[in-house]
N, C-alpha and C positions, 0 to 999 in steps of 0.2 A: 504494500500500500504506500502511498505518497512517491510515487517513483517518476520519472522522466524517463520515456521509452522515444528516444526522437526517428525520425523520419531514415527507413530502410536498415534499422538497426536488424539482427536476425537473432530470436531467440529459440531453439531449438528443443528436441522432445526430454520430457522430461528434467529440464534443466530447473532451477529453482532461484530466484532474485531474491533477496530478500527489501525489508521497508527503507524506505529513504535513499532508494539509489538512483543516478544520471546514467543513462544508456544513451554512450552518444550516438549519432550520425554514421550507419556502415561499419556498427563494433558487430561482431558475431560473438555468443554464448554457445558454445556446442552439446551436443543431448549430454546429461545426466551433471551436464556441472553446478555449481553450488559458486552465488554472490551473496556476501556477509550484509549484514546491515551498513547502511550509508557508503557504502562502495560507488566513485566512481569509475568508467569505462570510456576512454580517449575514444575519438573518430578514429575507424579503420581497424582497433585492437580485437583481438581473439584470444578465448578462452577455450582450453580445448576441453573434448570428453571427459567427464569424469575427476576435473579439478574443482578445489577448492579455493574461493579467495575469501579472504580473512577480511571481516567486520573492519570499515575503515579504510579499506585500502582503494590506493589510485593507483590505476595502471593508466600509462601514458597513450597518446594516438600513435598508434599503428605497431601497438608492442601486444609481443605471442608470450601467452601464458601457458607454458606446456607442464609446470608441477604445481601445486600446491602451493599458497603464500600463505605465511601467519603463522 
């Protein structure tokens, strides 16, 4: 809830957002990943299958999340 999902952002099956987050512009969430509470997501960044990002964090535009942060 309270979240910013912008325009052509992709959020995939199963993946889970949590409250107060920015999904920017062309960020991709891949199926089964997990975003913490108040998490932002740059323009262009990805999060792949099955990761984690930890409550709080900023992942920059056009940066690959392939383990676990937090």
């Amino acid at each position: 809830s309270n979240c910013v999902i912008n325009s052509r952002a992709l959020i995939e099956h199963d993946a889970v957002v949590g409250q107060h987050c920015h999904v920017s512009t062309s960020a991709t969430i891949n199926g089964a990943a997990r975003i913490g509470d108040g998490c932002f997501l740059g323009s262009g960044s990805v999060v792949r299958e099955g990761v984690t990002v930890a409550d709080n964090s900023f992942v920059p535009m056009g940066e690959r999340v392939i383990a676990d942060q937090g």
